[in-house]
PLY file of the C-alpha trace (Angstrom):
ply
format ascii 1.0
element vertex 500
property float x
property float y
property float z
element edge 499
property int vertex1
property int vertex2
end_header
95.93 123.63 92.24
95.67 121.24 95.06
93.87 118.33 94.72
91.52 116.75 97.43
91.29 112.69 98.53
90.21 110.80 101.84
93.14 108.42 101.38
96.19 108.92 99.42
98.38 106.05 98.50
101.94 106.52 97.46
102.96 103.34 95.37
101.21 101.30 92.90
102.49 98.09 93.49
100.72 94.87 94.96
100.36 96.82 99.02
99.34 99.90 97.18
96.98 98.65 94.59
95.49 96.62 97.49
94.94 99.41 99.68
93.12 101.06 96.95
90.88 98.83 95.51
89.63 97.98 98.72
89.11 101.42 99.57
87.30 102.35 96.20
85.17 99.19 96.67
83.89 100.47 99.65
83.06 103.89 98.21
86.20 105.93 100.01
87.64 108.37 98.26
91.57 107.22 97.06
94.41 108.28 94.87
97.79 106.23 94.09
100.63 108.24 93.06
102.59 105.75 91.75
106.14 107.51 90.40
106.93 105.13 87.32
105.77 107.06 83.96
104.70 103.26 82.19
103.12 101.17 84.04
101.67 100.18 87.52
102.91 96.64 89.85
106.10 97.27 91.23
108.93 95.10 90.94
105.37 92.58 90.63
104.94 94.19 86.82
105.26 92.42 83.65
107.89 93.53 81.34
107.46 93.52 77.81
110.25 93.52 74.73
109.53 92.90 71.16
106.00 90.44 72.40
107.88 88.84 74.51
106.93 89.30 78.61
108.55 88.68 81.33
108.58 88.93 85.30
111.07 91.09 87.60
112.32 87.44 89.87
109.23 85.25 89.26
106.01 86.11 91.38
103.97 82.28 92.55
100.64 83.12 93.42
100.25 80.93 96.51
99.00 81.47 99.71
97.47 79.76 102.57
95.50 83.05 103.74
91.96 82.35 101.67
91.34 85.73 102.27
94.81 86.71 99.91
93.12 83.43 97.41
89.99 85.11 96.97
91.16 88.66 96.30
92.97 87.44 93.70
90.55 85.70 92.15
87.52 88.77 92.67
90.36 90.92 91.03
91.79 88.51 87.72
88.87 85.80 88.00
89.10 84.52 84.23
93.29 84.67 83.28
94.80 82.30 85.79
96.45 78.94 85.01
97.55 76.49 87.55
101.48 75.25 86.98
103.55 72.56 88.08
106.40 73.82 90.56
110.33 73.00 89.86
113.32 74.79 90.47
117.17 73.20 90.83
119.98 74.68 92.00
123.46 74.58 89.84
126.46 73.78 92.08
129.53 72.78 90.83
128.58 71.66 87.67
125.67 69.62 88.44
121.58 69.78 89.46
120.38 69.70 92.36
116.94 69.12 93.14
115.19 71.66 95.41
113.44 70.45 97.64
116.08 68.14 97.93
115.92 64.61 96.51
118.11 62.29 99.12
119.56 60.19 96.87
120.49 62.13 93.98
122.45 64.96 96.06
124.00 61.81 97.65
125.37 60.87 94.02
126.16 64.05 93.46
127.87 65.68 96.21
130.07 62.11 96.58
129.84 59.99 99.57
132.72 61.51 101.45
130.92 65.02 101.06
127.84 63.53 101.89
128.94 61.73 105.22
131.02 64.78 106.05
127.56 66.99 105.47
125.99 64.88 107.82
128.34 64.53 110.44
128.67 68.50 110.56
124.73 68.63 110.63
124.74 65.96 113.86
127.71 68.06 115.52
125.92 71.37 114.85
122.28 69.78 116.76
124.48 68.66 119.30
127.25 71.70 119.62
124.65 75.19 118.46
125.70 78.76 118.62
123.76 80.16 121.66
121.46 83.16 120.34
122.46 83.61 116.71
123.03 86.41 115.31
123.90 86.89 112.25
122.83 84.20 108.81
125.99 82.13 109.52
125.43 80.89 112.75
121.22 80.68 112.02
122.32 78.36 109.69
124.66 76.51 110.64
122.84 75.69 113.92
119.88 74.51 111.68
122.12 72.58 108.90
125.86 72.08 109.81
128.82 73.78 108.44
129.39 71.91 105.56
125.47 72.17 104.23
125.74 76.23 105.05
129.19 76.48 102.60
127.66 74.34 99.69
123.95 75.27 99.62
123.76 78.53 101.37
126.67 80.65 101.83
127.52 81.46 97.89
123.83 82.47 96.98
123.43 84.04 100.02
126.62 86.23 99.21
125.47 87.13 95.52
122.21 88.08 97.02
123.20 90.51 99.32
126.67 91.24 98.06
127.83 91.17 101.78
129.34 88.62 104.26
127.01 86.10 105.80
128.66 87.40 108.97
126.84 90.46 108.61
123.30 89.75 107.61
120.66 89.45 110.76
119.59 86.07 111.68
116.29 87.76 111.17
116.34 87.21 107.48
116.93 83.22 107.96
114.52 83.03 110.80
112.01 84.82 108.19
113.22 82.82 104.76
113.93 79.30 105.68
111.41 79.36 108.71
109.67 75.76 108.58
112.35 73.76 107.20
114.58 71.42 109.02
117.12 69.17 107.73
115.60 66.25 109.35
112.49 66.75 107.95
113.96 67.82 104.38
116.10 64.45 104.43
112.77 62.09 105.16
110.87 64.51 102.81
113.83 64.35 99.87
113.44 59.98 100.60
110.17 59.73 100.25
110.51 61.78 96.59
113.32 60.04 95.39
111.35 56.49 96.19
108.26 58.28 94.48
106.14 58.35 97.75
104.45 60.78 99.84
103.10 62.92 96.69
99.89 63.51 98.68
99.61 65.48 101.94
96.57 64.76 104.30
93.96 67.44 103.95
94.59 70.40 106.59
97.81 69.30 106.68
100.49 72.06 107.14
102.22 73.10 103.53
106.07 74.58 103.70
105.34 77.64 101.33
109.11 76.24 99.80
107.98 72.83 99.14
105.00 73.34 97.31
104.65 71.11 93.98
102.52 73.83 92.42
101.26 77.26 91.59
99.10 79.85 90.45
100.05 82.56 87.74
98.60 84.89 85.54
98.96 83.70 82.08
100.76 86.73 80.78
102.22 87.64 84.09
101.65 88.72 87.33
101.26 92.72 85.69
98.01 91.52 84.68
96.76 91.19 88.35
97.78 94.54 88.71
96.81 96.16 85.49
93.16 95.02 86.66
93.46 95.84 90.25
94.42 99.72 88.70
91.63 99.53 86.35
88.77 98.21 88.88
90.33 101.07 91.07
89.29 103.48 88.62
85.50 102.20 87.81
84.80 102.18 91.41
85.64 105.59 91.46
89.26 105.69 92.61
91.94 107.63 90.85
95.72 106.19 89.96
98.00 108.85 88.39
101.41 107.38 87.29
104.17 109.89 86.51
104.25 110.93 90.35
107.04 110.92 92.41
106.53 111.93 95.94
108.58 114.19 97.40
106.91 116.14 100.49
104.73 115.49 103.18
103.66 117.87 105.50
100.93 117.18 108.49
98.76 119.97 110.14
98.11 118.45 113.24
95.13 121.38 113.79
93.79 119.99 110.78
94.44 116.51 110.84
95.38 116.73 107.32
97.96 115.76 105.18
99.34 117.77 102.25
101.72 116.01 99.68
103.61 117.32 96.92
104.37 115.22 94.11
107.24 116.02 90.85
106.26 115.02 87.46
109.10 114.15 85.02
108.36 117.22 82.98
109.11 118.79 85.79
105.97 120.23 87.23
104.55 119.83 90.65
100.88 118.56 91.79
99.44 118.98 95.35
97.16 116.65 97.07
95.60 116.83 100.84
94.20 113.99 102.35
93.21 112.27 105.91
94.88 109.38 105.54
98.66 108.24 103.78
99.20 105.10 102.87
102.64 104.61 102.03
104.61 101.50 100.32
107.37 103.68 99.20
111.11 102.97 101.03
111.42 103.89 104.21
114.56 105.83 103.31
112.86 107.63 100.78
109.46 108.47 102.49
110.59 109.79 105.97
113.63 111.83 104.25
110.26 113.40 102.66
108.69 114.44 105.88
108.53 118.23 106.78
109.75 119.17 109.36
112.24 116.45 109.24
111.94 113.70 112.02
114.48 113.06 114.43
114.70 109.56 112.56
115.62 110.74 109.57
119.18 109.53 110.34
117.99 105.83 111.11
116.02 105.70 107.83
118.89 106.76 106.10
121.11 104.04 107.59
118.64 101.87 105.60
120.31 99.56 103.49
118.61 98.40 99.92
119.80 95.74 97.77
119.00 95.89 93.76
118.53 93.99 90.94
118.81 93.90 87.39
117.17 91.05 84.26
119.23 90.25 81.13
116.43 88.76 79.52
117.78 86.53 76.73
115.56 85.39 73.90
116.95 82.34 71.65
116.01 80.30 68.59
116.77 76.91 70.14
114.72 73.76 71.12
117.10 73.11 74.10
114.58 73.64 76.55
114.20 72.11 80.76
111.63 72.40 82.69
112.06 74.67 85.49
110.52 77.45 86.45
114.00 78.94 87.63
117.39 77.77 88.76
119.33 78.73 91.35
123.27 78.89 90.65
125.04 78.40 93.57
128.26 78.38 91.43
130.92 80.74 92.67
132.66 80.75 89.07
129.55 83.14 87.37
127.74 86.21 88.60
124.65 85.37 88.01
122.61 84.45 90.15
119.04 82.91 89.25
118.04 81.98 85.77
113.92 82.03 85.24
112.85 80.32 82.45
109.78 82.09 81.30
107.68 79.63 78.89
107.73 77.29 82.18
105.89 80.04 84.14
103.38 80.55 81.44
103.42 79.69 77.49
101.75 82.78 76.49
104.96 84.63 77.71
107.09 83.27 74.60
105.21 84.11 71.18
107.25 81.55 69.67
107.42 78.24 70.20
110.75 78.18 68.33
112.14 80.44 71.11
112.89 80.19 74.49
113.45 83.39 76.98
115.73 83.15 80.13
115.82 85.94 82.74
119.63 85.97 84.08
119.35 87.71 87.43
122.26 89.56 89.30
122.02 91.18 92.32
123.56 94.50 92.55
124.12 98.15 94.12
122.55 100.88 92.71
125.49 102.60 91.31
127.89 99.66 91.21
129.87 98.17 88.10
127.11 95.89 86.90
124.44 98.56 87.41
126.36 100.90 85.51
127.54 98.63 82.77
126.66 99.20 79.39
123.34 97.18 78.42
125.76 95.87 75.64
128.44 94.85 78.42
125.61 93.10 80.29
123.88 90.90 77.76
127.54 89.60 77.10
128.31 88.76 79.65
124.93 86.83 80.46
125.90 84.82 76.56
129.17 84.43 78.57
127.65 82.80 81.56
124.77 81.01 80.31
127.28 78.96 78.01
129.07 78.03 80.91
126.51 76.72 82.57
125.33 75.19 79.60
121.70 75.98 79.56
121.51 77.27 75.85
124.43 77.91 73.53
124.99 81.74 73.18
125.16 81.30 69.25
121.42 80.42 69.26
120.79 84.47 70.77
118.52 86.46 68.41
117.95 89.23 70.95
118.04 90.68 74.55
116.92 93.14 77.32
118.03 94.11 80.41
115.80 96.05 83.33
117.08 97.68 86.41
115.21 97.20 88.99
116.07 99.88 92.07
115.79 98.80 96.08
114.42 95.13 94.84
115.65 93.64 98.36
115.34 95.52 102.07
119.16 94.69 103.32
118.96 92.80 106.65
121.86 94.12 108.22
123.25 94.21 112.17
121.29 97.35 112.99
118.30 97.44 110.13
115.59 96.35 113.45
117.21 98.86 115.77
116.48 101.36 113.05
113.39 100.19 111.20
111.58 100.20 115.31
113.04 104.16 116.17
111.49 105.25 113.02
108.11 103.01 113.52
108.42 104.38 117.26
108.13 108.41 116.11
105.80 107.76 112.90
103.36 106.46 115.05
103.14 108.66 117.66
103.76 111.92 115.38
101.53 110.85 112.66
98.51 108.73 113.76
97.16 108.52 110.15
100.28 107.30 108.30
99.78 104.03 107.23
103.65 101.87 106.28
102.38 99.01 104.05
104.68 96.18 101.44
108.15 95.28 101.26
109.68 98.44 100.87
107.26 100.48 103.10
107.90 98.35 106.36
111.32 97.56 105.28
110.80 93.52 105.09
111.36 91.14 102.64
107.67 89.98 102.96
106.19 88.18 99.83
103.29 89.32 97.44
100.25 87.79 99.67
102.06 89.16 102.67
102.02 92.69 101.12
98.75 92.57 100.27
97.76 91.53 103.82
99.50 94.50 105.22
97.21 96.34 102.91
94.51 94.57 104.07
94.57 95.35 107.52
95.62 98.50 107.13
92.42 99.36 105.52
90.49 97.54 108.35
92.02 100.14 110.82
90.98 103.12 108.33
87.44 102.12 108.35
87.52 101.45 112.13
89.32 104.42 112.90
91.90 103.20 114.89
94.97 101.18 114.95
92.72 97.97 115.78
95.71 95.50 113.68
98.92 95.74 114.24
99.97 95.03 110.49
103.97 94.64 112.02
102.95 91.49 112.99
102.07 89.93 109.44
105.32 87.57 108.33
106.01 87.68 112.38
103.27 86.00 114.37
103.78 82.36 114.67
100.41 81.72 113.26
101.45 83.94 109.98
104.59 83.05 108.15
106.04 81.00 106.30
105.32 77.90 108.17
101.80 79.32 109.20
99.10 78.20 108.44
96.14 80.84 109.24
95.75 83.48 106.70
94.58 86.67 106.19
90.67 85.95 106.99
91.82 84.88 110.53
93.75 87.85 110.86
91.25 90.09 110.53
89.47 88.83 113.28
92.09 87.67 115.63
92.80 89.23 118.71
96.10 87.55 118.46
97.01 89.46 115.51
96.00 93.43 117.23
97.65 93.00 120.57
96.78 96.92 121.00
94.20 99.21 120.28
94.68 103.05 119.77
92.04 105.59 120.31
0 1
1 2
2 3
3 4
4 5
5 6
6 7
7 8
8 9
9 10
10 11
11 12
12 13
13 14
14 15
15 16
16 17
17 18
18 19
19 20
20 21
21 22
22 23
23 24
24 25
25 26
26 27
27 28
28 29
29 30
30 31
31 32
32 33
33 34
34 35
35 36
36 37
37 38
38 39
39 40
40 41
41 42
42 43
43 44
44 45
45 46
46 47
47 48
48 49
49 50
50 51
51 52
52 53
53 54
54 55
55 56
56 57
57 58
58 59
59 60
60 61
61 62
62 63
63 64
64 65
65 66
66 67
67 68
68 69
69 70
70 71
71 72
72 73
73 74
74 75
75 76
76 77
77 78
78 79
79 80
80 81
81 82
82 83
83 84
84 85
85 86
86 87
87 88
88 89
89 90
90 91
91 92
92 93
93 94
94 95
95 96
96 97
97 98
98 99
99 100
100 101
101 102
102 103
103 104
104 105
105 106
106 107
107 108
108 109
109 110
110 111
111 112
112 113
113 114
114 115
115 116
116 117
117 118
118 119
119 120
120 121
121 122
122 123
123 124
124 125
125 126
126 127
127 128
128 129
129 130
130 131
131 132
132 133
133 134
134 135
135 136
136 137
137 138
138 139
139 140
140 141
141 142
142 143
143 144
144 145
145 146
146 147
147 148
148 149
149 150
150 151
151 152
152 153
153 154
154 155
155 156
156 157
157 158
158 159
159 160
160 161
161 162
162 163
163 164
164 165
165 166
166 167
167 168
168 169
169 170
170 171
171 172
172 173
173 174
174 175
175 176
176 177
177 178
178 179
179 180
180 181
181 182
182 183
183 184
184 185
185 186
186 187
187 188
188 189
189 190
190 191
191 192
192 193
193 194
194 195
195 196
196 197
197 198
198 199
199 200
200 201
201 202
202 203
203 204
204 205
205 206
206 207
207 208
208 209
209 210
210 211
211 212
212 213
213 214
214 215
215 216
216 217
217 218
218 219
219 220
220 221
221 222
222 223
223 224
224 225
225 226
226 227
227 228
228 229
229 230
230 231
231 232
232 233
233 234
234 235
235 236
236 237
237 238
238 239
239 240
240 241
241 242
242 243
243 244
244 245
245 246
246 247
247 248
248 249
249 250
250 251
251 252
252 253
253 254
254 255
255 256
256 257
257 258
258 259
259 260
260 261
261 262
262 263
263 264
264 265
265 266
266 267
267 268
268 269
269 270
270 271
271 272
272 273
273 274
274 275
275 276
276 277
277 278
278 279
279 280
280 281
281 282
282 283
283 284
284 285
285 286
286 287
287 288
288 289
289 290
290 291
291 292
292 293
293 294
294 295
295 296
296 297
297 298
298 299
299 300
300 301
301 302
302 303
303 304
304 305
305 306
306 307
307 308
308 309
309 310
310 311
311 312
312 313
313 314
314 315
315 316
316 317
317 318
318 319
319 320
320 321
321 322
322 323
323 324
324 325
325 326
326 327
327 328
328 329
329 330
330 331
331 332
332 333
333 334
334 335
335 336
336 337
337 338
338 339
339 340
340 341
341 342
342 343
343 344
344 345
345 346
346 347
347 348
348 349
349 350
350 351
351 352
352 353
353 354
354 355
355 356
356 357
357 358
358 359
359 360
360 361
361 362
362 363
363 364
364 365
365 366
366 367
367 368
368 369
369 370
370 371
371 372
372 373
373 374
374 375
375 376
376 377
377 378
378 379
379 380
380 381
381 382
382 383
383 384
384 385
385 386
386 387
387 388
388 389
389 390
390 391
391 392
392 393
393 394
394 395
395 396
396 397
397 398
398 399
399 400
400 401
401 402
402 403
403 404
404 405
405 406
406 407
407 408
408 409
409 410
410 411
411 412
412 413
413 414
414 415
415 416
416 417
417 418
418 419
419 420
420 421
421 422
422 423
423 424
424 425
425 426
426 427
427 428
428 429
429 430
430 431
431 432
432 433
433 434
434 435
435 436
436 437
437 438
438 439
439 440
440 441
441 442
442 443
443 444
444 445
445 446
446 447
447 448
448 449
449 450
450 451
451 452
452 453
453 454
454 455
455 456
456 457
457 458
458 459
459 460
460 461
461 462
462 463
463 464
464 465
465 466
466 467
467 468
468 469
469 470
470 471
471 472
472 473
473 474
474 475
475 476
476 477
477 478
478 479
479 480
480 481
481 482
482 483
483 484
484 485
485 486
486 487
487 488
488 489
489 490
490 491
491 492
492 493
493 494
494 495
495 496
496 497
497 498
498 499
C-alpha cells in the first residue's frame, strides 16, 4: 500500500522536525520517516538510563537569529531554564579557563612557555602561510605554533582521529571564525581583573564566549519530543521505525516515490512532491534510483562518530562546568559533560553526580567495537587520572553509540559535497538537503533549523528563492554574525539566485 504526502521528510532530528512543524502549521501535508525505533531528535535527543538523562555532546540553546529564539520558545514555551556558561580545558595536569583567563594560563603554562607562545604568535602575524589549507596552517597563521601544539592540535586529533595536516582549513575558518588571539588576550585581561562583564547593547557576541545559555530542563529531547507532538496535532504524521532506502523520481509526474524498511523487516511506500532530506549524504544519494553519476563522490564522504560512557557516582566531589575539554594526550577521552551543571533535573539524586566521557571514534573501530564492559573501564580508568571523581565512588554506567556524529572535513570533502549539490539540483528540482548530515557541515542546532527554515520558504514559494548553502557561510551568518534567521528570510543577500 503506498502512502500519499505533499512533503516527505526523511530524519527526525532538529532540520527535520523543523521542516515539519512548519509545514503542518501552515496546513501542508508532511510525513517524517525518521529510522530510529525509540525516539525522535537526532544526535539532539535525550538519553535516558535508570532516571537519569543525559545529552549526546551537550546542545546550548543560543542564537543570535530571533527568528531560531522564537521558534524555540512557540515550540517548548514553559520548560526552559537559563544557565550560567563554563567549560575548562585539562592540559597537562592543570585547568585552563576557556575563554582564556590571561593570567592564570600565564601561571600555568610557566613564563618560558608563555613568552615562547607569544613570540611564535608575533612571528606567525608577521611570517603567515599564504592561502591555508589545511587546520595546521589556519591555525597557526591565526595563533602561532606553539598555541596550535598546546591548545589545538591534540583535541583536534582525538576529534577527527586524523592529522591536522589533513583536515580543510574550512573547518577552522567555520569553528574558530571570530576569535583572534589579540582580542582573546585583552578579553582573558579584562576577566582575570574582573572587568568587562557587560557588553554594550547591539554589541557583537562570539557564539564561544558567551557567559550563558538556554536549555531545556530535562534536555534538549524535550524540544524535540514537542516539536514531534505539535507536528502531529496540526495534522502532520511522524512514523519512527523507518529507514529509507529508495528514492525514485518520475520526472512526467513530478513525483517522488520512497521506499522505506522497517526493522521487522517489512517495507512501506510513500509518494510525495517534495523530499526533504537531513539524512547523510552518503547514505541518501547511494539511495537514488537510477543511481547518479555522484554516487562515487558521496561515497568518498567521510563521517566521524561518537560514543558516551555515561558514569553515574555516589560522591559530593562535584565542579562546576558544564563540560571540560581534555587536551591531555595521556587519555582517550576526549570531553567530559557534567550533566547536573546543564540542568538539575537531569540527576534524580542529589547524592549523585553523572559525567558523560566522550570519545571520538570510527564506526567499526576498536573503541566502537569494545565491549560496553571494556568501555566503562576504561572511562573509571581515565576519569581517575584526571581526577574528576574517584572510580570507587561508581554505582553504575551507560554507554551510547552515536553513528556519523561529525561530517569529516577532509582535502576533497568541498570538491565532492559541490559535484553532488551540482547534479541534485539540476536532476531533482524538489529535493530539499537540510542539517548537519544532509548538507554535509558541521553546522550547529539553530543553524540546522535555519536550513529548515528556508527551505520551507522556497516550498511555499515554489522556487529555489534561498539559497540555504549559504547559512554558516555568508559573512552576515556565522559564527561571528550577527543577523539571524528573520533577516535571512528576507535578504536578498542571502538568495543570490532564483529558480523558476
Amino acid at each position: 500500500m503506498s502512502h500519499h504526502t505533499e512533503t516527505l521528510v526523511i530524519g527526525a532530528g532538529p532540520a527535520g522536525l523543523t521542516a515539519a512543524y512548519l509545514l503542518s502549521k501552515q496546513g501542508r501535508g508532511v510525513t517524517v520517516l525518521e529510522s530510529d525505533a525509540n525516539q525522535v531528535g537526532g544526535i539532539s535527543r535525550t538519553v535516558s538510563h535508570n532516571g537519569y538523562l543525559f545529552d549526546i555532546g551537550g546542545h546550548r540553546f543560543f542564537s543570535k537569529s530571533k527568528a531560531v529564539v522564537d521558534l524555540w520558545d512557540e515550540i517548548l514555551p514553559d520548560d526552559f531554564i537559563d544557565r550560567p556558561r563554563l567549560s575548562r580545558i585539562y592540559y597537562n595536569g592543570k585547568y585552563y579557563a576557556y575563554p582564556l583567563k590571561a593570567f592564570e594560563a600565564l601561571k600555568n603554562l610557566g613564563l618560558g612557555t608563555s613568552v615562547a607562545c607569544v613570540a611564535s604568535y608575533l612571528f606567525a602575524r608577521a611570517n603567515p602561510v599564504k592561502e591555508p589549507k589545511n587546520f595546521h596552517e589556519w591555525v597557526r597563521n591565526q595563533f602561532g605554533e606553539r598555541l596550535f601544539s598546546i591548545f589545538f592540535k591534540t583535541y583536534t586529533e582525538k576529534v577527527w582521529g586524523m592529522s591536522c595536516d589533513a583536515i580543510s582549513a574550512d573547518w577552522a575558518a567555520q569553528r574558530i571564525k571570530g576569535l583572534d588571539l589579540g582580542a582573546a588576550i585583552r578579553d582573558g585581561v579584562k576577566r582575570s581583573l574582573g572587568l568587562g562583564k557587560r557588553r554594550k547593547a547591539g554589541g557583537p557576541v562570539i557564539k564561544t564566549l558567551i557567559e550563558s545559555f538556554r536549555y531545556p530542563r530535562r534536555g534538549p529531547g524535550m524540544m524535540w519530543e514537542a516539536a514531534a507532538a505539535k507536528t502531529v496535532a496540526q495534522g502532520g504524521k511522524v512514523h519512527l521505525d523507518r529507514m529509507v532506502d529508495s528514492l525514485c523520481f518520475d520526472g512526467v509526474t513530478g513525483l517522488w516515490t520512497v521506499s522505506a524498511r522497517r526493522g521487522d523487516g517489512s517495507r512501506e511506500t510513500y509518494t510525495a512532491k517534495h523530499v526533504i532530506s537531513s539524512a547523510p549524504v552518503r547514505e541518501l544519494v547511494n539511495a537514488i534510483r537510477p543511481r547518479p553519476l555522484s554516487t562515487f563522490n558521496a561515497r568518498a564522504l567521510a563521517y566521524r562518530d561518537f560514543l558516551t560512557v555515561a558514569l553515574i557516582a555516589k560522591s559530593d566531589k562535584t565542579f562546576p562546568d558544564n563540560w571540560i575539554y581534555i587536551h591531555d594526550p595521556s587519555v582517550k577521552v576526549g570531553r567530559v559533560q557534567n550533566f547536573r551543571s546543564w540542568s538539575p533535573e537531569m540527576i534524580p539524586d542529589e547524592t549523585h553526580t553523572c559525567l558523560g566521557l566522550e570519545y571520538f571514534c570510527f564506526e567499526g573501530d576498536g573503541l566502537w567495537n569494545a565491549s560496553d564492559d571494556d568501555l566503562v573501564a576504561l572511562a573509571k580508568a581515565e576519569i581517575g587520572k584526571i581526577g574528576l571523581i574517584d572510580p570507587a565512588d561508581v554505582v553504575d554506567a551507560c554507554v551510547v553509540r552515536q553513528p556519523k556524529a561529525y561530517p569529516v572535513y577532509d582535502e576533497d570533502y568541498a570538491a565532492h559535497i559541490a559535484t553532488v549539490r551540482r547534479e541534485l539540483e539540476r536532476d531533482y528540482p524538489t529535493l530539499h538537503l537540510v542539517g548537519r548530515n544532509g548538507m554535509h557541515k558541521y553546522n550547529n542546532q539553530d543553524h540546522a533549523m535555519m536550513t529548515a527554515m528556508l527551505t520551507v520558504e522556497n516550498i511555499r514559494a515554489g522556487t529555489r528563492r534561498h539559497d540555504v548553502w549559504r547559512v554558516n557561510e555568508d559573512a552576515e551568518y556565522t559564527e561571528a554574525g550577527l543577523s539571524g534567521a528573520q533577516e535571512a528570510l528576507g535578504s536578498e543577500r542571502l538568495v543570490p539566485r532564483k529558480v523558476a
